[in-house]
TIFIVEX-199398 format. One record per atom (N, C-alpha, C, O, CB): x, y, z; residue number from 1. Coordinates in steps of 0.1 Angstrom, whole numbers. Glycine has a CB too. Example, Ala and Ser with C-alpha at 12.3 -4.5 7.8 and 13.67 -1.06 7.14 Angstrom:
    px    py    pz resi
   132   -57    78    1
   123   -45    78    1
   132   -33    78    1
   142   -33    85    1
   113   -45    90    1
   128   -22    71    2
   137   -11    71    2
   129     0    79    2
   134    11    80    2
   141    -6    57    2
***
This chain:
    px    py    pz resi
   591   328  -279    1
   597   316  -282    1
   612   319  -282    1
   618   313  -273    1
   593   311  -296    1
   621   327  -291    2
   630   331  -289    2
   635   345  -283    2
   633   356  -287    2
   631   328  -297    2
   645   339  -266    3
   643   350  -259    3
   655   352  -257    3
   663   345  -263    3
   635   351  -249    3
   659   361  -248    4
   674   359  -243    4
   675   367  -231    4
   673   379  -233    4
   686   365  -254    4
   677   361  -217    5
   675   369  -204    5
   694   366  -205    5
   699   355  -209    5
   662   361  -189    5
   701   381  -200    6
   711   382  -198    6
   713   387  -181    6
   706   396  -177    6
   714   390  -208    6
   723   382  -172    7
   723   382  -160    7
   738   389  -158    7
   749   384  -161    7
   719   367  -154    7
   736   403  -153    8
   747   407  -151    8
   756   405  -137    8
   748   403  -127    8
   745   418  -154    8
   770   404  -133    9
   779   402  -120    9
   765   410  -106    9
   761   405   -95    9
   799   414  -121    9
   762   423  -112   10
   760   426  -102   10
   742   426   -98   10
   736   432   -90   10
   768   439  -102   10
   739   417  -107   11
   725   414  -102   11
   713   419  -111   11
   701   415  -111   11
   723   420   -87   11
   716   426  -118   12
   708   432  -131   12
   705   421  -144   12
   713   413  -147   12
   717   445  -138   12
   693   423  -149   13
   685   414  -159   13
   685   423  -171   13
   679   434  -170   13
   668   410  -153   13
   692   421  -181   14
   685   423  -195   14
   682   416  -204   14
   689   408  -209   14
   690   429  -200   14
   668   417  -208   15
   661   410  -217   15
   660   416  -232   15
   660   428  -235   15
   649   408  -211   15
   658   405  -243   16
   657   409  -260   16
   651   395  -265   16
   653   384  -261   16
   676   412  -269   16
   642   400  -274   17
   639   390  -283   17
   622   393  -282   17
   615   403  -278   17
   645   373  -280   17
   619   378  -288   18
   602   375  -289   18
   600   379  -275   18
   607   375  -266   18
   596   356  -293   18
   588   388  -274   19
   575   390  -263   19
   562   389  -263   19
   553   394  -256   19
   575   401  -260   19
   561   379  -274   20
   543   377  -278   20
   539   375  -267   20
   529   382  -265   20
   538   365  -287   20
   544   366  -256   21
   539   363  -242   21
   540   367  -228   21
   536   361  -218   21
   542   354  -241   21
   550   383  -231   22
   550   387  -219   22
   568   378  -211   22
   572   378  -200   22
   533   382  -213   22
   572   373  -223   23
   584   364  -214   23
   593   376  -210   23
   598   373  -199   23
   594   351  -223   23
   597   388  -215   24
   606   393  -215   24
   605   400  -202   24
   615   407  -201   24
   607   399  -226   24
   597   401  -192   25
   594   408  -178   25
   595   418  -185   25
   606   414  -190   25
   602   408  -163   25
   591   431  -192   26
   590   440  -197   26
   579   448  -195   26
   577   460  -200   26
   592   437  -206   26
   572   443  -189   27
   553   450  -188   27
   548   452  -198   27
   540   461  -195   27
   549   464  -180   27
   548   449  -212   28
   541   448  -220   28
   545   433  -232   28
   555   427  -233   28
   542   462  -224   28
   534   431  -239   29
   535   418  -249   29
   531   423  -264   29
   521   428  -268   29
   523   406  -243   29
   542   419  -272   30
   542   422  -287   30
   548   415  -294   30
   559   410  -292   30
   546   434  -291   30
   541   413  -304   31
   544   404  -315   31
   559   405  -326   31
   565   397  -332   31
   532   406  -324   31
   560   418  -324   32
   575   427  -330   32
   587   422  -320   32
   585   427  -309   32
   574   447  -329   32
   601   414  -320   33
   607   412  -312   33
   612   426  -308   33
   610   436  -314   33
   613   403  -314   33
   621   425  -296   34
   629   435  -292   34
   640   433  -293   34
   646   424  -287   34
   627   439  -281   34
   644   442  -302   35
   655   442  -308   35
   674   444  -297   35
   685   439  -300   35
   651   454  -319   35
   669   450  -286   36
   681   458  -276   36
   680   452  -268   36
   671   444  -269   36
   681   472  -271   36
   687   452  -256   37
   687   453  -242   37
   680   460  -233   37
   681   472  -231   37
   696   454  -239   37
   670   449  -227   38
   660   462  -221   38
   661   456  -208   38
   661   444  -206   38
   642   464  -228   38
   663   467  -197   39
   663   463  -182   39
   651   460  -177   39
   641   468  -177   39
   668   474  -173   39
   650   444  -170   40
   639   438  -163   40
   643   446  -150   40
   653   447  -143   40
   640   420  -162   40
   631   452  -151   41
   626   458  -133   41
   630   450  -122   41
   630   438  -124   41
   610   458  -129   41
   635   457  -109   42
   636   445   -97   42
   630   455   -89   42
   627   467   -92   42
   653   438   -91   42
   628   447   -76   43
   626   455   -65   43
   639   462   -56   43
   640   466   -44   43
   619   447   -58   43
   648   460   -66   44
   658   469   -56   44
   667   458   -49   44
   677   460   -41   44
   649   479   -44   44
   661   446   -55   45
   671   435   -50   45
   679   432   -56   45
   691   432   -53   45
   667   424   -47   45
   674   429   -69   46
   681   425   -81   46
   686   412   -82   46
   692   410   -71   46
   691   433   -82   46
   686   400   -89   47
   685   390   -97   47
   697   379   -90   47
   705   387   -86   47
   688   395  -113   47
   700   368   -88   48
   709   359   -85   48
   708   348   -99   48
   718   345  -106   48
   706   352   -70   48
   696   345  -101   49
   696   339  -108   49
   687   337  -124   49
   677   339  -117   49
   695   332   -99   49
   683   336  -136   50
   676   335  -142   50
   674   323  -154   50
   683   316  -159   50
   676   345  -143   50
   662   321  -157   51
   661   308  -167   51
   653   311  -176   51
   642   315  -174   51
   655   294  -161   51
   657   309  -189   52
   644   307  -201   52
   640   296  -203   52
   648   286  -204   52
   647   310  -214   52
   624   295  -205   53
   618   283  -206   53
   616   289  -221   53
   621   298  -227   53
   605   278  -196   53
   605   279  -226   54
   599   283  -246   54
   594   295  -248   54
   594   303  -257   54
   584   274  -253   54
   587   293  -234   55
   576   306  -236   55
   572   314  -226   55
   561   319  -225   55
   565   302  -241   55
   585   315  -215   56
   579   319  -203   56
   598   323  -197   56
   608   321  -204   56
   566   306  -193   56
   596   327  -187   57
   615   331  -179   57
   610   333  -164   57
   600   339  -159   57
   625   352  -186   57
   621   325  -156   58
   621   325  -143   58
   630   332  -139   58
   638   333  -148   58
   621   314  -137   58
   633   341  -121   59
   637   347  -120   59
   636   346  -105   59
   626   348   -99   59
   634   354  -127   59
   650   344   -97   60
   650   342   -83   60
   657   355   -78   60
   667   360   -83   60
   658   329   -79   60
   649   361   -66   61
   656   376   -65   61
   667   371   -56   61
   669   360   -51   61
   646   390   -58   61
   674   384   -56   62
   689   382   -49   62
   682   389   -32   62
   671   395   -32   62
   706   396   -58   62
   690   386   -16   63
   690   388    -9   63
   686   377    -1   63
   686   366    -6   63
   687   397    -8   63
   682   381    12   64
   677   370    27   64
   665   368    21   64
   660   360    28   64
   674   377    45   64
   661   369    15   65
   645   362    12   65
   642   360     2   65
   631   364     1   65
   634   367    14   65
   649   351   -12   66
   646   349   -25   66
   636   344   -29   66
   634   333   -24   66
   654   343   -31   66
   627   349   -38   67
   616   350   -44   67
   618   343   -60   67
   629   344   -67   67
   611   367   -43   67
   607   336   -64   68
   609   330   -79   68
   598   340   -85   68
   588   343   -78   68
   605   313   -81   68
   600   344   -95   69
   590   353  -105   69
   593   346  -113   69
   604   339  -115   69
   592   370  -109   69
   579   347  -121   70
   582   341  -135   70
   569   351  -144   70
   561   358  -138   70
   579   321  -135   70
   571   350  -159   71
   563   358  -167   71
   564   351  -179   71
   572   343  -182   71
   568   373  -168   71
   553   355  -185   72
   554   347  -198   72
   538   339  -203   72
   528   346  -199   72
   567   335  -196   72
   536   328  -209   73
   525   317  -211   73
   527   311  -200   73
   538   305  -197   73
   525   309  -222   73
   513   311  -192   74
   514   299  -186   74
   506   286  -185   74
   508   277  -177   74
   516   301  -177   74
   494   286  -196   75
   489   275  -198   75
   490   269  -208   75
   482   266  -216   75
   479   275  -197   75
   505   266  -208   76
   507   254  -218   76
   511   244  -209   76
   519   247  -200   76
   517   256  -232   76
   508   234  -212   77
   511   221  -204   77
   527   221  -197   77
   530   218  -185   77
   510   209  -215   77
   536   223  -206   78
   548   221  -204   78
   556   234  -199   78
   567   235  -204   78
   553   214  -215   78
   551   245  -192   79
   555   256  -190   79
   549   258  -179   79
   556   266  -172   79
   554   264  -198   79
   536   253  -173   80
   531   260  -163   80
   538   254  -151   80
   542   243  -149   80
   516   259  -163   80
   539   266  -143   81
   546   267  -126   81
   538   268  -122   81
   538   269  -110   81
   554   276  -120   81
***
């Protein structure tokens, strides 16, 4: 619910907060928020763009072929992609 995706100049993601749902692209889900800055994985492309939804975070990769990822809940009505 409460998250915070941070988008750096040069294309890097750091995420903090609530992960009950996996929003944080972190590869794991816990009920304890995260307290720091923790680097969302890329493939080496790295990030142009990102969005927090309630309970979920989108994520368009950077280069010739941008990709949307998203993580988090996705069967709640108003979240699902």
């Amino acid at each position: 619910m409460e998250h915070t995706i941070l988008l750096t100049a040069l294309g890097k993601a750091y995420s903090c907060g609530s992960d009950e749902y996996g929003q944080l692209a972190i590869g794991k889900t816990d009920r304890d928020p995260v307290k720091t800055l923790t680097l969302v994985e890329d493939d080496g492309e790295g990030f142009s763009k990102v969005e927090c939804g309630f309970y979920f975070s989108a994520f368009v990769t950077a280069g010739p072929n941008p990709r949307l990822l998203t993580c988090g809940r996705n069967h709640c009505m108003f979240t699902r992609l």
